[in-house]
N, C-alpha and C positions, 0 to 999 in steps of 0.2 A: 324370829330373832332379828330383821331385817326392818319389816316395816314397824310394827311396835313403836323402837325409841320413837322412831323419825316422827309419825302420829303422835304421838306424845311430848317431845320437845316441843312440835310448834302449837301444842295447845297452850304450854305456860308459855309460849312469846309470839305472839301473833302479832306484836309491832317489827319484828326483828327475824321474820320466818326463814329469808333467806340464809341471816347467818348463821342462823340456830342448826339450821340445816346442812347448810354447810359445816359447824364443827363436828355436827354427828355424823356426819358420812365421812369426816376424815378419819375417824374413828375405823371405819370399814377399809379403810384403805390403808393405814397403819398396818390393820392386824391381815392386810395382803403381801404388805412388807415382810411382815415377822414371819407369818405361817409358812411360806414356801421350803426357808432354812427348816423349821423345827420337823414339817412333814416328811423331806428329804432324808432329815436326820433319824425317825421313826421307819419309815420304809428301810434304810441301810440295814437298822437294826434287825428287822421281820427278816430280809431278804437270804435268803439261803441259793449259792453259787450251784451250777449244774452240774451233773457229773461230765468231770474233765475224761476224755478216753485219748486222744492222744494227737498230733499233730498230723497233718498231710506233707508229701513231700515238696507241693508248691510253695510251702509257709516255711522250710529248712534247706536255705539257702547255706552254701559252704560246711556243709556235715561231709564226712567221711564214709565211704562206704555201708562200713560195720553199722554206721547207725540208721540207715536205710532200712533195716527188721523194726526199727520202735514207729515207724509210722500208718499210721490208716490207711487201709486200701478199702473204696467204699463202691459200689455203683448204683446208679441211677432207673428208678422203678417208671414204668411206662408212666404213672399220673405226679410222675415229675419229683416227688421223693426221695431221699436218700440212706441207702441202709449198708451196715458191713459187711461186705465180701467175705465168701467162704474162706478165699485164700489168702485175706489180713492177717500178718502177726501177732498185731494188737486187736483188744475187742470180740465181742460175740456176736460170731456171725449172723446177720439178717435182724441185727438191733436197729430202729430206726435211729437217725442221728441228725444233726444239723452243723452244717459250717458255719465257724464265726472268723469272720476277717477280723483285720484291725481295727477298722472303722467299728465293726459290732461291738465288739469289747472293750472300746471308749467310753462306749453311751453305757456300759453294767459298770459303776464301780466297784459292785460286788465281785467280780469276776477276777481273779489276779491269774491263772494261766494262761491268759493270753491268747491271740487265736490259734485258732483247731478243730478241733470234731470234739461235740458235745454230744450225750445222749437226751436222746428228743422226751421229755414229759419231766427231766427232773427238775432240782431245784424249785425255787421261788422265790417272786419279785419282792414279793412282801407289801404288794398296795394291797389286798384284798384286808390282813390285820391291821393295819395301818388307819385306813380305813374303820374300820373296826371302835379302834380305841380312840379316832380321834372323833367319832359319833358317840362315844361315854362320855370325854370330856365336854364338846358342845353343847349336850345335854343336861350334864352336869351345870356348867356353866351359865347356861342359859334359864334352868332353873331359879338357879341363885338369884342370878341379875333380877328374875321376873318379882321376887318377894320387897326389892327397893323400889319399886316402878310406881308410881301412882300418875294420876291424871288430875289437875285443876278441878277443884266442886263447881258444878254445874250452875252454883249463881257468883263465879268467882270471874272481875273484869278488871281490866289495866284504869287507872285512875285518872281521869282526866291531865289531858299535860296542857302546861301553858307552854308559849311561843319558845319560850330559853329551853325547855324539856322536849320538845319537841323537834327542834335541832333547826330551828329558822336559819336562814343564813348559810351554814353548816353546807350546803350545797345540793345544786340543784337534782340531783339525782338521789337524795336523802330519802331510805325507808319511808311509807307513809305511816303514821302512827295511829293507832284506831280506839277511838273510846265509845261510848254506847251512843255519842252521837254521829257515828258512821252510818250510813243507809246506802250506799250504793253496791252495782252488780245487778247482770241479768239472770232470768228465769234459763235454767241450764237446757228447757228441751230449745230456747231462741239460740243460744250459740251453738249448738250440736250442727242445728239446720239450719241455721240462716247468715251464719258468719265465716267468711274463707279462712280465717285464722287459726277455727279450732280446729281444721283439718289439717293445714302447715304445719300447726304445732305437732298435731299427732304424729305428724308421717317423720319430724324430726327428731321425735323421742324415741321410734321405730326404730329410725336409722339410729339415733342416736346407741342405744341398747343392745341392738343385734352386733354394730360395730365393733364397736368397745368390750363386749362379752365375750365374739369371736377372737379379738385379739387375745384375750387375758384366759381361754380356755385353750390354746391353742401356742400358745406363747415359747413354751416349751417343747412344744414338738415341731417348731419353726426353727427357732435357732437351732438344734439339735441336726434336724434332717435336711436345713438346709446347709447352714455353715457349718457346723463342724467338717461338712464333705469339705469346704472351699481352703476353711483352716483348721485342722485339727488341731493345732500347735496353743493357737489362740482360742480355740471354740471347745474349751474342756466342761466335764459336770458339773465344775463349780461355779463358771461362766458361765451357763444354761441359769443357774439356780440363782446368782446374780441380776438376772437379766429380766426370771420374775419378778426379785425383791422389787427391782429398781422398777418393775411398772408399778409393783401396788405404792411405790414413795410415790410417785408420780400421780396416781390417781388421790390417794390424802390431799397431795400439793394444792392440786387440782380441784378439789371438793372444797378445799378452805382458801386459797387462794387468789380464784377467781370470784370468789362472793366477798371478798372483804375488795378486789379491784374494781367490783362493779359499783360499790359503795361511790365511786369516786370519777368513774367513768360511764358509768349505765349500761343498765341491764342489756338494752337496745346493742349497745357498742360493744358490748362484751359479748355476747353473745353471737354477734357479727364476727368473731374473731377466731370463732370454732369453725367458721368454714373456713380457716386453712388447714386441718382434718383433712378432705377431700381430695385436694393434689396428693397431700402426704401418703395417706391408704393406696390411693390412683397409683403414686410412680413406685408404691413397694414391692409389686409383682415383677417392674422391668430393673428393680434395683437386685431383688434376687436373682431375676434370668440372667443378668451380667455377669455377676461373679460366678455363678455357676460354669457360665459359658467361656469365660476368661482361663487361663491356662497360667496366671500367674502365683507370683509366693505369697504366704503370710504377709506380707509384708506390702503388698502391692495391695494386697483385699482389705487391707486394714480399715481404708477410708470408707469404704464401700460395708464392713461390717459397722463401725460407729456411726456413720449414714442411717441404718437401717435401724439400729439401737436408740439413737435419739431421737428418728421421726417419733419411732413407735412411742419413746416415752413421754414425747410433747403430745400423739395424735392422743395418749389415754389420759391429760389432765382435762383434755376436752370432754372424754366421757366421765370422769366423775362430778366435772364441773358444772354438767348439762342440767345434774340432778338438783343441786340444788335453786336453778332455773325452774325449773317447772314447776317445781309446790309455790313458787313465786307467783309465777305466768297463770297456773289454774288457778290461784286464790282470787285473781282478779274477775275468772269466770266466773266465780263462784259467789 
């Protein structure tokens, strides 16, 4: 479902590869925008809350006496475990259980009682159906799309263009236009092995991939485990779920925006422009150990959370932008 269109768009536009590619890949970046919400909102649905059993006395601050019988008394099994004490009020003895702080019961919106002692094995998160059904719909989906797909007939070629068609003038970094009197490009085992550039290229579409995939796979359990500790107030599940959307706009942006700039500024320059990526990714580990390390309010980490929010969504127009660079860059090896 991924490479398909991409192969296919640039056979009907071989004069025009990069931006052809570029609007398909926004296309992928769109639907990273949208899916986050709908996925979040399927999971909510699946997810079933755990059995609540009852509060500890460190989490019932200003209770009275008499209510000191409704709390968990639990201890602690040599491989570090925790299960109900014989001599708790509440619960059945020697249930294995789990504490959930505040901080835990933020990250479960499904969760409404709040922290306390859970029984260990119940509920569920609801990603395994979620899951599930949204592998019916892709499926589904991706069927359909495949019945409208076709490819260019095999003796089907762009029409010769004259100078006005072909964008003389237009500027110097103008698509090259290709009609059946194009002949050039080397024999592909000469650039594998005899040219530095197809190795550069390689090791930047590496980096490029690994980066940008680790961010966008990882995105969510960044801002979650790290800020929400720094600000809970600000760093809630819908700001997590936000924070997705706004990489996959970023990466669309990214995909079609950078290929309609390089129209105008060149490939060369444009693509010069992704390495400031590098510091951004570079200083996000000492931007997170800050706030972490900092001892101040919402309010103070504020800068420090949008800091990290906008590298990240500048550092991923670079990786969807990258992509449509390379079907570029390789057509030329080619």
């Amino acid at each position: 479902m991924y490479l398909a269109p991409i192969t296919t768009v640039m056979k009907w536009f071989p004069d025009r590869r990069s931006l052809a590619t570029g609007i398909a890949l926004s296309a992928f970046g769109a639907g990273a925008a949208i899916a986050p919400g709908i996925i979040q909102t399927i999971v909510d649905y699946f997810a079933v809350a755990p059995e609540f059993i009852g509060t500890l006395a460190d989490f019932a601050h200003g209770e009275n006496l008499s209510a000191a019988n409704t709390h968990v008394e639990l201890i602690t099994l040599p491989d570090g475990s925790q299960v109900i004490a014989n001599s708790s009020p509440v619960g059945e003895p020697g249930r294995p259980v789990i504490v959930a702080t505040e901080l835990d019961v933020s990250k479960l919106p499904n969760v409404t009682r709040g922290p306390g002692v859970y029984a260990l094995g119940t509920g569920d998160t609801g990603v395994s159906k979620a899951l599930g059904s949204l592998g019916l719909a892709y499926g589904a989906l991706g069927l359909l799309g495949s019945r409208f797909m076709m490819v260019p007939h095999p003796q089907w070629s762009l029409a010769p263009l004259d100078a006005k068609d072909r964008g003389e003038g237009v500027g110097k970094n103008a698509d090259i236009r290709i009609n059946e009197n194009n002949n050039f490009g080397l024999p592909a085992s000469y650039v594998t092995t005899n040219t530095l550039q197809f190795p550069l290229l390689w090791l930047s579409v590496f980096g490029n991939a690994t980066g940008g995939l680790a961010l966008l796979s990882s995105s969510k359990l960044m801002i979650t485990d790290i800020w929400t500790g720094v600000a809970p107030s600000l760093v809630t599940t819908s700001f997590a779920t936000g924070y997705v959307s706004a990489l996959g706009i970023g990466m669309a942006v990214g995909r079609f925006g950078w290929s309609a700039l390089s129209d105008y500024i060149g490939r060369k320059n444009t693509y010069a422009l992704f390495g400031v990526g590098i510091p951004i990714m570079g200083f996000a580990p000492t931007l997170c150990h800050s706030a972490v390390a900092s001892s101040g309010t919402g309010d103070s980490v504020l800068p420090l959370v949008m800091t990290f929010y906008g590298g990240s969504v500048l550092a991923i127009t670079f990786y969807g932008g990258g992509f449509f660079f390379f079907s570029a860059f390789f057509f030329f090896f080619s």
